[in-house]
DSSP file (Angstrom, degrees, kcal/mol; ACC not computed):
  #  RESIDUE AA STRUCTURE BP1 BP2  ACC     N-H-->O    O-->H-N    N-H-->O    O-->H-N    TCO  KAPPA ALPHA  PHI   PSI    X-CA   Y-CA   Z-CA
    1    1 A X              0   0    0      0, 0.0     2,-0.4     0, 0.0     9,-0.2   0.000 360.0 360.0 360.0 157.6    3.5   19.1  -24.6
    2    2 A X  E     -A    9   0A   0      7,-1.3     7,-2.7     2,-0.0     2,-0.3  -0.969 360.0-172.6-138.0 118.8    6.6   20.0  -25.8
    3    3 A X  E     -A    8   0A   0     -2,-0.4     2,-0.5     5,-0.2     5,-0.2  -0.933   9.8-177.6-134.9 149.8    8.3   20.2  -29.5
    4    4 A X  E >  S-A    7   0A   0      3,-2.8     3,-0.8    -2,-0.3     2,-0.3  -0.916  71.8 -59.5-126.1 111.6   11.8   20.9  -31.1
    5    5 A X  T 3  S-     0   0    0     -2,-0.5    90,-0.1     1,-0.3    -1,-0.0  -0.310 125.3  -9.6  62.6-101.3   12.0   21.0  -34.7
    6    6 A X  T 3  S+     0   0    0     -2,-0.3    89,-1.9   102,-0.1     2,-0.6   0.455 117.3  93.2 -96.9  10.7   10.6   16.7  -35.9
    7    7 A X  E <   -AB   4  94A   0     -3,-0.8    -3,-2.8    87,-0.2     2,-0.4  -0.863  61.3-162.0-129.2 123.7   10.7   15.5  -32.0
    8    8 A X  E     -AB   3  93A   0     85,-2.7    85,-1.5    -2,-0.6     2,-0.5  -0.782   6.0-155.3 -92.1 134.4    7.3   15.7  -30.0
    9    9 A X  E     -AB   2  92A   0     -7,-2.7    -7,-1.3    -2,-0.4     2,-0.8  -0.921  14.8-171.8-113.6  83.0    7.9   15.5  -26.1
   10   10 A X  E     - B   0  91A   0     81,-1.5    81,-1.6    -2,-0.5     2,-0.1  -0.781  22.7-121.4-101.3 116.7    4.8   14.3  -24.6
   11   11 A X  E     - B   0  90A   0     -2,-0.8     2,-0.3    79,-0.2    79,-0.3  -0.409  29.3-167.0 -71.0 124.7    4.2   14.2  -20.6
   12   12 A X  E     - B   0  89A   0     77,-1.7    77,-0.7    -2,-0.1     2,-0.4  -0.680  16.1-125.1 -84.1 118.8    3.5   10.7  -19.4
   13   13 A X    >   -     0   0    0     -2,-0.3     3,-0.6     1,-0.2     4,-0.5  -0.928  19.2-124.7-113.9 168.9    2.1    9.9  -15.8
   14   14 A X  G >  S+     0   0    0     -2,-0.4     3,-1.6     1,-0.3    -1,-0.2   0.863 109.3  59.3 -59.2 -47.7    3.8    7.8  -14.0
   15   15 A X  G 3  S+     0   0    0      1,-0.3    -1,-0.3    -3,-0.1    -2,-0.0   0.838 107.2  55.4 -49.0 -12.6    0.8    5.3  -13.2
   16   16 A X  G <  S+     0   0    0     -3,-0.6    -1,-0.3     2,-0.1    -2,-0.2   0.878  77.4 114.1 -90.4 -32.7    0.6    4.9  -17.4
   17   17 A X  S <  S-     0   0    0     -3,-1.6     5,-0.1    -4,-0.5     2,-0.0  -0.266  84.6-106.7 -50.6 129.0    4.3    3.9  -17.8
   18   18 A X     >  -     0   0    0      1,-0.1     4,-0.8     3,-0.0    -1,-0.1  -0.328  21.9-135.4 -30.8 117.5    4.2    0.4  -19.0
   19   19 A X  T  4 S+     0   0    0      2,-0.2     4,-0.3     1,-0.2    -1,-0.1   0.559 106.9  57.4 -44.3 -31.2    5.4   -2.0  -15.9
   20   20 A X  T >4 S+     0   0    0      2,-0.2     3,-1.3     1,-0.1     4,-0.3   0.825 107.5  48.5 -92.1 -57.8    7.7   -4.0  -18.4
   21   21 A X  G >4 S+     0   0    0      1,-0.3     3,-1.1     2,-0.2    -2,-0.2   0.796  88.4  77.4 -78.8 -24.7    9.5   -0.6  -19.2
   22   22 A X  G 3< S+     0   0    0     -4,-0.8    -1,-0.3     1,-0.2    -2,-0.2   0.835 113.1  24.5 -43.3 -40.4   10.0    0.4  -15.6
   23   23 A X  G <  S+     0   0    0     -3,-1.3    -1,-0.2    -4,-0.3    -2,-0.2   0.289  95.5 118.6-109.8   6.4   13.2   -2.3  -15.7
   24   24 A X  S <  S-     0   0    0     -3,-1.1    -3,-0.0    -4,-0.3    -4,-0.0  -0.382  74.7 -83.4-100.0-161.5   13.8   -2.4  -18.9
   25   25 A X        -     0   0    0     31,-0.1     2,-0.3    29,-0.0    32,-0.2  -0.068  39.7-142.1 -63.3 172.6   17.5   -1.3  -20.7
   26   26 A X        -     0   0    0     30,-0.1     2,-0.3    -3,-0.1    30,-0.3  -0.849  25.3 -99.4-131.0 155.8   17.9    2.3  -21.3
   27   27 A X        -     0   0    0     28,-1.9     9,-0.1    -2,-0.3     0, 0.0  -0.698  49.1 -99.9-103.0 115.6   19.6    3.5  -24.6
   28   28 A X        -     0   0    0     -2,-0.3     8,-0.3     7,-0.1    -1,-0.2  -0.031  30.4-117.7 -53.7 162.9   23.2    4.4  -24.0
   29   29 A X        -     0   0    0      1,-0.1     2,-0.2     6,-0.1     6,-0.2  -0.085  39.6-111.5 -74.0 178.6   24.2    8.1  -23.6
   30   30 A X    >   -     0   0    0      4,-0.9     3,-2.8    -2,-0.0     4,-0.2  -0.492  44.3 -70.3-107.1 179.7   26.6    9.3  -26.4
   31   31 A X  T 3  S+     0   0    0      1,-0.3    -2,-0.0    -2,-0.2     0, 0.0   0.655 133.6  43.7 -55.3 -41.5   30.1   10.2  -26.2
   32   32 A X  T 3  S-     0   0    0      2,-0.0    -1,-0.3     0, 0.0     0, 0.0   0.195 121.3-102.3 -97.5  32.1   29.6   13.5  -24.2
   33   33 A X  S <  S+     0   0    0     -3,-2.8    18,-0.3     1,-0.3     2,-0.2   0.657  73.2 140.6  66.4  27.7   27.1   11.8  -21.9
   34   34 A X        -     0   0    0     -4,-0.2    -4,-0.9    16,-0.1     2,-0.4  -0.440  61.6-118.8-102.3 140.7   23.3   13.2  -23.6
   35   35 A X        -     0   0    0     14,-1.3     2,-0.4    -6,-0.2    14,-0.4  -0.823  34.6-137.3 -94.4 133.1   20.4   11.1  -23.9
   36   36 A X        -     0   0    0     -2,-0.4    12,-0.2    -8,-0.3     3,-0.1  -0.972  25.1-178.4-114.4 119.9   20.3   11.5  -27.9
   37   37 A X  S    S-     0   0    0     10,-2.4    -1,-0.2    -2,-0.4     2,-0.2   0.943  75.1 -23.3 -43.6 -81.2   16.0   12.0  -28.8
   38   38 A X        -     0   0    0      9,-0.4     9,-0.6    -3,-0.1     2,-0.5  -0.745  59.0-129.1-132.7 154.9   17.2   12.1  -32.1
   39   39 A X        -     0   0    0      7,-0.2    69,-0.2    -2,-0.2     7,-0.1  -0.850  27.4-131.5-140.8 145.3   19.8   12.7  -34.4
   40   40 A X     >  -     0   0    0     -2,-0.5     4,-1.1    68,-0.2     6,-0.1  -0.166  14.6-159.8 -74.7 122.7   19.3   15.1  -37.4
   41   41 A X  T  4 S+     0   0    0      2,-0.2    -1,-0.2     3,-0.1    66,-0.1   0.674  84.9  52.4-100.4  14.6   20.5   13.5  -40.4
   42   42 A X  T  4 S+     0   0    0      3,-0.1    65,-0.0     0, 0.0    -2,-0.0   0.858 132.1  14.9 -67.8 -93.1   21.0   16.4  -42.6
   43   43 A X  T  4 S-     0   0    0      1,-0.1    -2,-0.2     2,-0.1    -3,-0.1   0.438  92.8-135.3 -85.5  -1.2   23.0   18.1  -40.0
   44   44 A X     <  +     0   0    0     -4,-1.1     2,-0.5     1,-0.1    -1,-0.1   0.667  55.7 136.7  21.9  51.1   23.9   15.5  -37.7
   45   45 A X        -     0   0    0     63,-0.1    34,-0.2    32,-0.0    -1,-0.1  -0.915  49.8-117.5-132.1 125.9   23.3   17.3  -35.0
   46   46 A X        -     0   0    0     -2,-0.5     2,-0.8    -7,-0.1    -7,-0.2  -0.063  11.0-135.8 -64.2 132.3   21.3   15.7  -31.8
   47   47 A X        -     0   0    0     -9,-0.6   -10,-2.4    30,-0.1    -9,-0.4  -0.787  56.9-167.7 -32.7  84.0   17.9   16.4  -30.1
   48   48 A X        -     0   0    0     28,-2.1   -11,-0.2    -2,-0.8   -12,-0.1  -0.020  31.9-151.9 -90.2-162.2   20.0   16.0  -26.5
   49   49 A X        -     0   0    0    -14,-0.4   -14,-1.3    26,-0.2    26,-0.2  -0.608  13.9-156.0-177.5  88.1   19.1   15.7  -23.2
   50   50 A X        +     0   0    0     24,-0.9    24,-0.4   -16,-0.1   -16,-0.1  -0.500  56.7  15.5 -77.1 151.7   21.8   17.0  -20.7
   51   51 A X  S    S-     0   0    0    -18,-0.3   -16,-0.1    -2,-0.1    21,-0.1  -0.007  97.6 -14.3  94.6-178.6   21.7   15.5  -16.9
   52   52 A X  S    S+     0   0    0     19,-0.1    19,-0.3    18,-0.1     2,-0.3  -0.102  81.4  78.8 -69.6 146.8   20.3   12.6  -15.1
   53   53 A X        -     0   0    0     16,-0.2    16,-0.2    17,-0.1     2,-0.1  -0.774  61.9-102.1 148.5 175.4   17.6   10.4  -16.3
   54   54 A X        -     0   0    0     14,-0.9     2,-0.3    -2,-0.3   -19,-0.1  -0.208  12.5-148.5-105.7-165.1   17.1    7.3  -18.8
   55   55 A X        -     0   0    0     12,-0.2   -28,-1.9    -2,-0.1     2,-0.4  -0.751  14.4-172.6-175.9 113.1   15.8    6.7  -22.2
   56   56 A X  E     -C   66   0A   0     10,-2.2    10,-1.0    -2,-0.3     2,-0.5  -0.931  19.2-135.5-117.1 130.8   14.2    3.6  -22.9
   57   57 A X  E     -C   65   0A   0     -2,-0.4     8,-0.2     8,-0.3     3,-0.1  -0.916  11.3-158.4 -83.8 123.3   12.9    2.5  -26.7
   58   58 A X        -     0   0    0      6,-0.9     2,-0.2    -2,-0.5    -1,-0.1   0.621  66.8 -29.6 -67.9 -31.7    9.3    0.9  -26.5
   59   59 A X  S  > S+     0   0    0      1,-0.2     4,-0.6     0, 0.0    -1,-0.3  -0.755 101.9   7.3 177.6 144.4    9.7   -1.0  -29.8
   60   60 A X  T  4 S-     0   0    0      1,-0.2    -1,-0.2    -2,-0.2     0, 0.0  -0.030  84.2 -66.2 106.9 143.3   11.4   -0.9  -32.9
   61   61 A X  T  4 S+     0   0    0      1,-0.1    -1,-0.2     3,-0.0    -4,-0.0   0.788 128.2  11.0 -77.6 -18.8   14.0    1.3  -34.4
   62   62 A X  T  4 S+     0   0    0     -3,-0.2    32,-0.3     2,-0.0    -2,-0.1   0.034  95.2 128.6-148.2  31.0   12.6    4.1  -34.6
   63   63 A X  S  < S-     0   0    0     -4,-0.6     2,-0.6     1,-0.1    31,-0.1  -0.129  71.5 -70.1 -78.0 174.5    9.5    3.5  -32.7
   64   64 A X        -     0   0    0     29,-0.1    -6,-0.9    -7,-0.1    29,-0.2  -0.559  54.0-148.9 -99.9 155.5    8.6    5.8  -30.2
   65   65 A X  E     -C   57   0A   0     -2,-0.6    27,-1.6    27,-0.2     2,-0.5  -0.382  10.2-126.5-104.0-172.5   10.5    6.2  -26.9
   66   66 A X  E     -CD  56  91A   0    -10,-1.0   -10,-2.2    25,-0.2     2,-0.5  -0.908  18.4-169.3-127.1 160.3   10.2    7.0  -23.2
   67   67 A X  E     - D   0  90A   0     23,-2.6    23,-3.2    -2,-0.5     2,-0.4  -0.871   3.7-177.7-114.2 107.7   12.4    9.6  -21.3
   68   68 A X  E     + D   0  89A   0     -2,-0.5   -14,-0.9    21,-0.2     2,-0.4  -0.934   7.7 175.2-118.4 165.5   12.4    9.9  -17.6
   69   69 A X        -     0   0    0     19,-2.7    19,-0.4    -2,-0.4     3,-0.3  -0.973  19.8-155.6-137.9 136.2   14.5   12.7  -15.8
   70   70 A X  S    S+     0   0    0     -2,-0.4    17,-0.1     2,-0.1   -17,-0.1  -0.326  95.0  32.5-112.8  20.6   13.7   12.5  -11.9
   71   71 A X  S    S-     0   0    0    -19,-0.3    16,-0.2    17,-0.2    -1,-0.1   0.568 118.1 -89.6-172.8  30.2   14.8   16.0  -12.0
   72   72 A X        -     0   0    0     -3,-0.3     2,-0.3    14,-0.2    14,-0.2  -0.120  40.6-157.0  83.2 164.4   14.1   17.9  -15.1
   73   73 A X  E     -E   85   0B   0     12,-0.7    12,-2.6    13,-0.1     2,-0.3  -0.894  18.1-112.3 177.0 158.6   16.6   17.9  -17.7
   74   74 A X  E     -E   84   0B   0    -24,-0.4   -24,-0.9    -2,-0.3     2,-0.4  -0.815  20.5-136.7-102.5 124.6   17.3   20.6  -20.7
   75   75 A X  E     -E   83   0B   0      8,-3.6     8,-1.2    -2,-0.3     2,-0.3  -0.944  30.7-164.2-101.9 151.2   16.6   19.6  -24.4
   76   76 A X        +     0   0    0     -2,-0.4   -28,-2.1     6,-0.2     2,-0.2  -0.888  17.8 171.2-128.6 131.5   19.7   21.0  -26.6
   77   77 A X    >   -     0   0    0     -2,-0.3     3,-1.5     3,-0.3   -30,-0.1  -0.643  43.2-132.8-176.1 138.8   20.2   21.5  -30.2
   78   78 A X  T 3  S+     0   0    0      1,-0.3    -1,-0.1    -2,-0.2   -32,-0.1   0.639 109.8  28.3-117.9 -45.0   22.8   23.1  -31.9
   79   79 A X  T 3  S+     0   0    0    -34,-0.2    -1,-0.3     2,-0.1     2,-0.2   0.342 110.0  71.7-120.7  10.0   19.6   25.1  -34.1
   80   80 A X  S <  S-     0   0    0     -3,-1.5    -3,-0.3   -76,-0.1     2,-0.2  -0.514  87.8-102.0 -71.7 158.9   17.1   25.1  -31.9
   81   81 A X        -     0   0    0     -2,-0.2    -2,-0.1     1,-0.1    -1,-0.1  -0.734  52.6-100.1-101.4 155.3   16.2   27.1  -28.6
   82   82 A X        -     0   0    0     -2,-0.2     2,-0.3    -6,-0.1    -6,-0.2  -0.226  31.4-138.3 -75.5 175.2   16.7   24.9  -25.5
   83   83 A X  E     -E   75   0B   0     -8,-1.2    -8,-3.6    -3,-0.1     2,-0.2  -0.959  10.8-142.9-162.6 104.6   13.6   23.4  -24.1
   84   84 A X  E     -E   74   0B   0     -2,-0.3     2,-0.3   -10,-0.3   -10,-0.3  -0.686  23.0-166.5 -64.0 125.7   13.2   23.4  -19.9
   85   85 A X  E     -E   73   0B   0    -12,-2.6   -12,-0.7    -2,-0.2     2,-0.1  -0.933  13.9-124.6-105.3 177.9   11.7   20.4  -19.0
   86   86 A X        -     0   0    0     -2,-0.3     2,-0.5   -14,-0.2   -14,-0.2  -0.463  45.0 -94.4 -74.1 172.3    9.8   19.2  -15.2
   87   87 A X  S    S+     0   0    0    -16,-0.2     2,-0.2   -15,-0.1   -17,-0.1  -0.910  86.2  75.0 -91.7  97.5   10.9   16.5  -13.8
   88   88 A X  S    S-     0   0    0     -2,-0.5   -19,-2.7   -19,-0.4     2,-0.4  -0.737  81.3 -55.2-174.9-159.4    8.7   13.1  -14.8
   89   89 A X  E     -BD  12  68A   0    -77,-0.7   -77,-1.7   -21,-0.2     2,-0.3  -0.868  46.9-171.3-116.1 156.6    8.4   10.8  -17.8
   90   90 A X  E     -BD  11  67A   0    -23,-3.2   -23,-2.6    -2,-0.4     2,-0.3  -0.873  27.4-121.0-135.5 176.0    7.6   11.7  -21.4
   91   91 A X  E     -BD  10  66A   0    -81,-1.6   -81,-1.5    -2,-0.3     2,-0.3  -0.703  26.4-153.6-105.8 162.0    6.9   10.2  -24.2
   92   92 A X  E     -B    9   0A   0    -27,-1.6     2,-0.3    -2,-0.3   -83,-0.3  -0.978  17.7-178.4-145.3 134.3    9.3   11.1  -26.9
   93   93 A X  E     -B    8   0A   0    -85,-1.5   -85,-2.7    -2,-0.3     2,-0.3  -0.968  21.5-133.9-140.8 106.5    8.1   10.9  -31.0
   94   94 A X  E     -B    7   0A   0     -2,-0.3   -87,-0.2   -32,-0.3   -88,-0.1  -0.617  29.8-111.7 -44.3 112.0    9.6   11.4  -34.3
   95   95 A X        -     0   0    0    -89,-1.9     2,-0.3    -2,-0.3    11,-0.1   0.029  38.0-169.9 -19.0 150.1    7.9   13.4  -36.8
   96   96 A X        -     0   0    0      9,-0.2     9,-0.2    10,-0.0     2,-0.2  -0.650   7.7-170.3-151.3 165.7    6.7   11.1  -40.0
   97   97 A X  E     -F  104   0C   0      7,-1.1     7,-2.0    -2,-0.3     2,-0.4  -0.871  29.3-105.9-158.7 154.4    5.5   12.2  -42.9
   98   98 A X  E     -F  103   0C   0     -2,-0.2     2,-0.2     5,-0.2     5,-0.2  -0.752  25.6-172.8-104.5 149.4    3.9    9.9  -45.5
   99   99 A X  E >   -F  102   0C   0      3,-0.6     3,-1.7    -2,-0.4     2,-0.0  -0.718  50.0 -87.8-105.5 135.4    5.8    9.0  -48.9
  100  100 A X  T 3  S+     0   0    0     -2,-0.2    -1,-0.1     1,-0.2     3,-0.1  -0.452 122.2  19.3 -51.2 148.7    3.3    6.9  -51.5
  101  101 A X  T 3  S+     0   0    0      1,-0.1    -1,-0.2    -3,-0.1     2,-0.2  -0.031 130.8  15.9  82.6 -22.0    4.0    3.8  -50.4
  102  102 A X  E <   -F   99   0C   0     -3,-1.7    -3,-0.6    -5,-0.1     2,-0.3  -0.770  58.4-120.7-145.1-172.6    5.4    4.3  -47.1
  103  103 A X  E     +F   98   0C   0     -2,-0.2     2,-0.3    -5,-0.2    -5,-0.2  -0.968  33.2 163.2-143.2 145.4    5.9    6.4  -44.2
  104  104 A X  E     -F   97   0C   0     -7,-2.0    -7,-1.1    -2,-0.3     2,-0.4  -0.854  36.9 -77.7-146.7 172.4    9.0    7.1  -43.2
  105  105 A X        -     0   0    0     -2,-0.3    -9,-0.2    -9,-0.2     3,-0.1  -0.916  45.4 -93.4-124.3 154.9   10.5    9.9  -40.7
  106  106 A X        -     0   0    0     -2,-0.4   -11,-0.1     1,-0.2    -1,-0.1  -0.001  36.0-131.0-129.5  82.7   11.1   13.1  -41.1
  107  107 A X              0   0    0      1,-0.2    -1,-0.2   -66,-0.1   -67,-0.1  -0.212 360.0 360.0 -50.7 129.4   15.1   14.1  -42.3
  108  108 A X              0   0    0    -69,-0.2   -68,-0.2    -3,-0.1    -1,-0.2   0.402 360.0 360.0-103.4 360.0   16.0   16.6  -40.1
């Protein structure tokens, strides 16, 4: 298990990935080509993901999603230490924290 600053990086095997999510769309890269985890909105500066692999959202806007890299991939952030991962799927989760009344997640 894996975290950098609010996003938990959880390892997935493969037999658990939801069948439905195996095809479904993957969440465009950003401008310099990163799968964006997150993006801090304080600093606005992204949880990335350099190199090949997808990023699929399971539900939601901010629900959590899942990340596979069929060859390992690097997480990056500008204020963080990089983060090695293997190559498989993870589960990828934003921090919450609860507010009376709500729960909401976790400005970064």
């Amino acid at each position: 298990m894996y975290r950098q600053g609010d996003v938990l990086i959880a390892p997935v095997a493969e037999n658990a990935v939801p069948q439905a999510l195996l095809y479904a769309p993957s969440v465009a890269r950003d401008p310099r080509g990163r799968l964006v985890l997150a993006l801090g909105e304080v600093t606005g500066h992204p949880h990335a993901v350099q190199g090949p692999g997808r990023l699929i959202r399971e539900s939601g806007a901010t629900g959590p999603m899942l990340l596979h890299l069929p060859e390992g991939g690097r997480v990056v952030h500008e204020e963080h230490a990089a983060i090695t991962l293997p190559k498989g799927w993870f589960r990828v989760v934003r921090q919450r924290e609860y507010v009376p009344g709500s729960v909401r997640i976790v400005a970064d």
